[in-house]
C-alpha positions as a printed Julia matrix, in Angstrom:
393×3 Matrix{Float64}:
  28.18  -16.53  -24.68
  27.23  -20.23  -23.53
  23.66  -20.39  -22.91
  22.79  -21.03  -19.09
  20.42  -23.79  -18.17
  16.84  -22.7   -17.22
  16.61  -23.67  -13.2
  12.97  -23.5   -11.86
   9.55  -23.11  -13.41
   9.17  -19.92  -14.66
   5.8   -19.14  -14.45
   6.59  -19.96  -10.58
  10.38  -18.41   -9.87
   9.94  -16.46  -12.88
  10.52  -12.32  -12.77
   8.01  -10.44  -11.2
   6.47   -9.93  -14.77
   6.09  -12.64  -15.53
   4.81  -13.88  -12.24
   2.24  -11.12  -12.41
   0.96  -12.08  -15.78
   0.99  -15.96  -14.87
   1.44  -17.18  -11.58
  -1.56  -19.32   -9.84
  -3.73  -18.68  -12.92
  -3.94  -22.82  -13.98
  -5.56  -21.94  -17.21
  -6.05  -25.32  -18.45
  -8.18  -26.21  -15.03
 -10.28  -23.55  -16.55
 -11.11  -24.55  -20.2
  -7.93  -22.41  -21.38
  -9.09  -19.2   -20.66
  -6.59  -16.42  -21.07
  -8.11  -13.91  -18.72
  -8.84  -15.57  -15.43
 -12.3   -16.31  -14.59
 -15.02  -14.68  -12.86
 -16.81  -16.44   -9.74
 -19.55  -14.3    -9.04
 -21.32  -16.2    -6.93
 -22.37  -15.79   -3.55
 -21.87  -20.03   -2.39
 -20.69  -22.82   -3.37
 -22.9   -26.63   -3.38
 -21.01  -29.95   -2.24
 -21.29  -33.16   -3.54
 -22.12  -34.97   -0.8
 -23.51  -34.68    2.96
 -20.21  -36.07    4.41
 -18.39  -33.21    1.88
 -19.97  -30.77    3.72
 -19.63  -32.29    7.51
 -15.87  -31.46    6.43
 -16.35  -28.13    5.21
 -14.4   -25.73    7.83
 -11.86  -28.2     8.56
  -8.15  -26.47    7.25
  -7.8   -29.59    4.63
 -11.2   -29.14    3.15
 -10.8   -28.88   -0.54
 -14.34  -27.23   -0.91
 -15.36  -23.9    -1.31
 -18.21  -22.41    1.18
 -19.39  -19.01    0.93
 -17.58  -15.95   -0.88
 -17.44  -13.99    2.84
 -14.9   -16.74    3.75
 -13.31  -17.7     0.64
 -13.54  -17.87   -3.19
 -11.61  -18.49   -6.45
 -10.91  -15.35   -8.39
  -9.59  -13.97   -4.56
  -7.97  -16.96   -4.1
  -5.62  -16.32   -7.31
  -5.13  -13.02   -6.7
  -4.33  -13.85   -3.14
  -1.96  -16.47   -3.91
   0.1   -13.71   -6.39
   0.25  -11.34   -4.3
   1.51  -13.19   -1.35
   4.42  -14.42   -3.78
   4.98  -10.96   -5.19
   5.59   -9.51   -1.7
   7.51  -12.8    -0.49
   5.34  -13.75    1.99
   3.42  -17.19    2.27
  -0.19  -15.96    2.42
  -2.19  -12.9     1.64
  -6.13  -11.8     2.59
  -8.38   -9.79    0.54
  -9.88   -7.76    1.91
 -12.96   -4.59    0.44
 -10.63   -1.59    1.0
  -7.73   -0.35    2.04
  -8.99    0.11    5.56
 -10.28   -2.68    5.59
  -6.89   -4.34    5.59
  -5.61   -1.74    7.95
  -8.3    -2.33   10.81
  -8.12   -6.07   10.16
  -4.38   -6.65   10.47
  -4.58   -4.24   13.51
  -7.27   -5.75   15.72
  -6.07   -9.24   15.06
  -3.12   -7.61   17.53
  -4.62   -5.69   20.08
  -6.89   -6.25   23.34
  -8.24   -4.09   25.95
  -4.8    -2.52   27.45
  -2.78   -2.93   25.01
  -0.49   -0.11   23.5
   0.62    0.89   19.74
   3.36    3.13   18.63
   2.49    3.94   15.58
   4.35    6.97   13.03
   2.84   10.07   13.36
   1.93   11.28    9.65
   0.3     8.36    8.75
  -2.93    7.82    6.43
  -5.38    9.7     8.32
  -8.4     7.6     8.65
  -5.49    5.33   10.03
  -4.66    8.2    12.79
  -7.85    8.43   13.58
  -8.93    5.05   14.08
  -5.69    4.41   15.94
  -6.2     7.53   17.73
 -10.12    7.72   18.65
 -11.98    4.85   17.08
 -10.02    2.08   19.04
  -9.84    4.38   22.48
 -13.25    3.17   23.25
 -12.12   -0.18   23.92
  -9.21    0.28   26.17
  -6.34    0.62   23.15
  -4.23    3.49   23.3
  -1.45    4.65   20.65
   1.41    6.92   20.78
   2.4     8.59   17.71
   6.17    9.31   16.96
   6.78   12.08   14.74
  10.19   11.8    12.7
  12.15    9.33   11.35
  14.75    8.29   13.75
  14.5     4.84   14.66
  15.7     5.66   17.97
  12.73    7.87   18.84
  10.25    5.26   17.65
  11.33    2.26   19.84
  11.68    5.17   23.0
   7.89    5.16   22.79
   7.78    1.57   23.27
   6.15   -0.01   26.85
   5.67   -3.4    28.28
   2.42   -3.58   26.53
   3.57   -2.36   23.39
   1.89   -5.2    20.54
   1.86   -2.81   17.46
   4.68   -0.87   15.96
   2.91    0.64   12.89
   4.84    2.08   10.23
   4.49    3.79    6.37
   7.92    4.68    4.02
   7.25    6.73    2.41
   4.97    9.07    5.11
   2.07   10.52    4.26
   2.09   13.77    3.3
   5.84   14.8     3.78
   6.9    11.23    2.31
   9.67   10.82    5.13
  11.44    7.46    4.51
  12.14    5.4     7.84
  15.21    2.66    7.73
  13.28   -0.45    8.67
  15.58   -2.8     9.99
  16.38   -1.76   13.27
  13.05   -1.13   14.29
  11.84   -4.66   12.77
  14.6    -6.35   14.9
  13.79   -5.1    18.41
   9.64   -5.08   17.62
  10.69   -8.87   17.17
  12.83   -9.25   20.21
   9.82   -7.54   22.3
   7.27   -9.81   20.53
   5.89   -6.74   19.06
   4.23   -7.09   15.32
   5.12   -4.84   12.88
   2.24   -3.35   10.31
   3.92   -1.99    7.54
   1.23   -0.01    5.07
   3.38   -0.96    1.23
   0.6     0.73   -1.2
   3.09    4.06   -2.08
   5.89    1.48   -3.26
   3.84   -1.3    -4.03
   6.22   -4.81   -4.07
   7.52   -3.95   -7.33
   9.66   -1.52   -5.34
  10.12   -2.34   -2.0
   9.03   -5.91    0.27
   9.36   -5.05    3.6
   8.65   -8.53    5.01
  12.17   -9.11    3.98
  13.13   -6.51    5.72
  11.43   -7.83    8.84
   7.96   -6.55    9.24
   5.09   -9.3    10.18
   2.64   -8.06    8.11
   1.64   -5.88    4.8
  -0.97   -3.89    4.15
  -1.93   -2.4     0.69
  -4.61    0.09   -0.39
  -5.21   -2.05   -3.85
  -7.26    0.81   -4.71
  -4.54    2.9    -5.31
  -1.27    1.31   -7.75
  -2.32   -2.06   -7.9
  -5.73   -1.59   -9.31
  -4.4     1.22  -11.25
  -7.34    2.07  -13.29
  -9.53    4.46  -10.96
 -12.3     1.41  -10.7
 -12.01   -1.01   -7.81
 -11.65    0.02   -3.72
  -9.93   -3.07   -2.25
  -7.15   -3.73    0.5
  -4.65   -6.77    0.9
  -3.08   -8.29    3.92
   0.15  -10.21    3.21
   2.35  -12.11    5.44
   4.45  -15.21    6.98
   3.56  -16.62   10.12
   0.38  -18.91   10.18
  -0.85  -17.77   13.86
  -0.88  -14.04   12.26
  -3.23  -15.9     8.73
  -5.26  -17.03   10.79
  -6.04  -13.85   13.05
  -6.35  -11.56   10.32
  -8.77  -14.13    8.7
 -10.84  -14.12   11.18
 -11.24  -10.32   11.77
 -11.88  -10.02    7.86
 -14.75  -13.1     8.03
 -16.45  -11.78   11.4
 -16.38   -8.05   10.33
 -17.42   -9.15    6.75
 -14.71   -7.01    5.1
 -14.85   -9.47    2.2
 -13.16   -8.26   -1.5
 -15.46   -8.66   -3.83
 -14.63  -11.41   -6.33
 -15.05   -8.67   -9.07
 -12.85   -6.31   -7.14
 -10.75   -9.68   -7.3
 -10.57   -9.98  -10.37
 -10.09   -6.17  -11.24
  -7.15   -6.17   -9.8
  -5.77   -9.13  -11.4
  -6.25   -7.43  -14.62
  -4.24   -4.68  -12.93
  -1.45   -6.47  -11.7
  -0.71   -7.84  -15.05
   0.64   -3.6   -16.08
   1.91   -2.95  -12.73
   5.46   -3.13  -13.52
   5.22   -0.94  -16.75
   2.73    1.39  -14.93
   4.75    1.95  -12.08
   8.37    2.26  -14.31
   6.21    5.21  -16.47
   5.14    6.81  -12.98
   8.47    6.47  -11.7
   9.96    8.56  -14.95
   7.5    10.88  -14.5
   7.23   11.54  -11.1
  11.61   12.28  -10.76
  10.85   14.6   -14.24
   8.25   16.84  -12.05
  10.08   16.85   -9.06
  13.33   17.65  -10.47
  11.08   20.58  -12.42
  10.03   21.72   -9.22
  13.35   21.65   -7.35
  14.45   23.89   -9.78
  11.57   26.42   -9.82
  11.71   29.44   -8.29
   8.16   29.79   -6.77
   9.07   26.41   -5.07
  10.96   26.57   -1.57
  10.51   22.81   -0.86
   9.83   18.92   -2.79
   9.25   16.01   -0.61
  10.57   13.4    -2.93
  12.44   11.04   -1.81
  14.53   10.26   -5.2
  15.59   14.05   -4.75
  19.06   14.65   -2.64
  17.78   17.05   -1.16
  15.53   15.03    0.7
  16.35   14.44    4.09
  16.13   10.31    4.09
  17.8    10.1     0.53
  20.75    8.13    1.48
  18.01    5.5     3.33
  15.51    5.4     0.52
  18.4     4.51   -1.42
  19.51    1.91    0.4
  15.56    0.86    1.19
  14.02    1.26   -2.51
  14.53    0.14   -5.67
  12.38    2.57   -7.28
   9.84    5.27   -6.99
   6.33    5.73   -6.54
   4.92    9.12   -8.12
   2.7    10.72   -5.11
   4.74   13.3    -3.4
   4.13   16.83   -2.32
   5.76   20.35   -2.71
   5.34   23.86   -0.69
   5.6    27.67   -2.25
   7.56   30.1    -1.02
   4.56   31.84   -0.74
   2.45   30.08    2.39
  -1.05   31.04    2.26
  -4.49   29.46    1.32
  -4.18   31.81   -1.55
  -1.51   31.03   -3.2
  -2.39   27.17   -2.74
  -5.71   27.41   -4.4
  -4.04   29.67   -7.06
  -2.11   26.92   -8.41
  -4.66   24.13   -8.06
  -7.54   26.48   -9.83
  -5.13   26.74  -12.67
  -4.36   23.68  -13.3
  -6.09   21.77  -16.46
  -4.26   18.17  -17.05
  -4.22   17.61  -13.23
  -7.72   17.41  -11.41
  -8.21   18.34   -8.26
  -9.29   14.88   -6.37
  -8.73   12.51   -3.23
  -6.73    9.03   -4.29
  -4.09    8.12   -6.1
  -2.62    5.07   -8.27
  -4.7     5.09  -11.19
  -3.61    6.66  -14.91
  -5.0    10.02  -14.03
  -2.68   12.72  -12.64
  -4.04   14.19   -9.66
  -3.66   17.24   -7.46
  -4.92   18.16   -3.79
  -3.49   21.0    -1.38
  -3.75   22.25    2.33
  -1.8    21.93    5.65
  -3.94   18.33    6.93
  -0.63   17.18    5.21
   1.61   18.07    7.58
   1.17   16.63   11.4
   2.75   19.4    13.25
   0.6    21.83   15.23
   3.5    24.53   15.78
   4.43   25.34   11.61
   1.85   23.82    9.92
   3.13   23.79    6.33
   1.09   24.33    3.37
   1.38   21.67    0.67
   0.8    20.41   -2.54
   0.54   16.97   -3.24
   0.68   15.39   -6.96
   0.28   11.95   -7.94
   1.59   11.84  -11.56
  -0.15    9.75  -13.62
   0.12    8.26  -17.59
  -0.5    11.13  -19.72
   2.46   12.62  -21.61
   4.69   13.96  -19.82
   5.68   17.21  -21.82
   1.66   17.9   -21.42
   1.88   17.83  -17.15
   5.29   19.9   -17.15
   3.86   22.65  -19.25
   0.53   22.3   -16.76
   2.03   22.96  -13.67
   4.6    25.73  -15.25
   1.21   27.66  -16.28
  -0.21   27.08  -12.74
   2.67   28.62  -11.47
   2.83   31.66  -13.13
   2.21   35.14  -12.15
């Protein structure tokens, strides 16, 4: 076969590998240090009085103060932003964090969101009670029809926030209607990416303004940093969320920053091993017959298969699955048993987790009881045999 010519740098229009081990890195500007380095400082000196006069103009080459701006973020910052095809990203020091930041840099007094109704919960609630004391109300859409979610829009509509996977039920919405009117209304989109992470799914090509990630979760992926990222296009949008992330001092830490650089450089293995995983235990489950239900979305059975196929390229490994038998009993039977899974909050890191109840499920007239798993990196003969024992008599 005749060799093709190389077009492009690779360590800049390189595969996402290889942009996640290299990109924005400049290791030469930095003695030739493999691993990235560490600015763990609080400010930054000038070298002149006139250098700082120009300090918080947009051209300044100068670093300030670490609440505004720093290097290790700034790498990190600049891969992600590539990763997710987007021109600029913010880090922020958790996941809500990013959420709150890339909301309130949309709303005002009187203005209305429509956001999906099994979302994150501390998302609900802030949505639903935190930002009520200052004149923003939300309605929350239940479902996954496109149709019902731009119904709920009004004149003063500015937020249509979405997740795809759900929470909970993982319900997969098609994006690209709903991107396409929000736009024609001059509504933003918030799209919350952390389940599929950009090695899976970029939404902003699918039309949403703005991503937000709890890093915490699959891009850390070690169970040891709590950060969120903001990631987007349009300038007017950087600059809003930057400003709700400076004034609310929501600031990553640069060691958070550079934690998750060290974690983006596994992300696509980790989230190919979770993926194989994660379709093993669900198609375990489908097949057992204490099960009645899995909410994975890889699974035809699922109800949005045919869209998450069309939407996804892949598979994140937190999903959820309900007994035949619905009680509090039964629930805790199976978690108690459990030995390689640990009962915890989270997800994303190499630890397989499990948590159960009916907070899963948003609706008041069958509240469901569910399990949730997030399958981690241990062996995966090791968690099938763990939940068969769990599940026994």
């Amino acid at each position: 076969m005749e060799e093709q010519p190389v077009t492009g740098d690779p360590l800049v229009d390189g595969g996402f590998e290889t942009l996640c081990a290299h990109y924005g890195e400049h290791r030469l500007a930095h003695g030739g240090a493999t691993a990235p380095p560490l600015y763990q400082t609080s400010n930054f000196v000038y070298p002149d009085a006139e250098a700082f006069e120009r300090r918080l103009l947009p051209q300044s080459p100068y670093y300030d103060y670490t609440r505004v701006g720093n290097p290790t973020t700034a790498m990190l910052e600049a891969k992600l932003a590539l990763l997710e095809h987007g021109h600029w990203a913010r880090g922020l020091a958790s996941g809500m964090g990013a959420i709150t930041a890339a909301i309130n840099a949309n709303v005002e007094s009187g203005t209305h969101v429509v956001a999906v109704a099994n979302c994150y919960p501390p998302t609900r609630e802030y949505l639903e009670q935190y930002l009520q004391r200052f004149g923003v109300t939300t309605t929350f859409v239940r479902g996954t029809n496109p149709a019902d979610l731009l119904a709920a829009l009004r004149d003063n509509t500015r937020v249509l926030y979405l997740e795809s996977p759900t929470f909970g039920l993982n319900e997969i919405i098609e994006l690209a209607p709903l991107t396409a009117a929000a736009r024609q209304r001059g509504i933003v989109t918030i799209f919350d990416n952390s389940w599929a992470t950009p090695y899976f799914q970029q939404p902003l090509d699918a039309g949403c303004d703005l991503i937000v990630h709890s890093a915490t979760k699959y891009i850390g992926g070690h169970s040891d940093v709590v950060a969120g990222m903001v990631v987007g296009r349009d300038e007017d949008l950087h600059r809003r969320v930057r400003r709700e992330a400076e004034l609310h001092g929501a600031t990553l830490d640069p060691f958070a920053a550079w934690l998750l650089l060290r974690g983006l450089r596994t992300l696509a293995l980790r989230m190919e091993q979770h993926q194989r995983s994660g379709l093993a235990i669900a198609s375990m489950l489908a097949a057992h017959p204490k099960v009645r239900q899995v909410n994975h979305p890889a699974l035809e059975s699922h109800p949005n298969h045919a869209v998450a196929q069309r939407q996804l390229r892949g598979y994140g490994s937190l999903f959820s699955f309900a007994l035949h038998e619905q009680s509090r009993e039964a629930t805790h039977r199976v978690l108690n048993r459990l030995r390689v899974f640990r009962i915890a909050v989270s997800w994303g890191g190499y630890e397989s987790l499990a948590t159960g109840g009916t907070f899963f499920d948003r609706d008041p007239d069958r509240p469901t009881w569910l399990l949730r798993l997030f399958v981690g990196l241990e062996t995966i003969d090791d968690l099938l045999h763990d939940l068969r024992q769990a599940l026994e008599d």
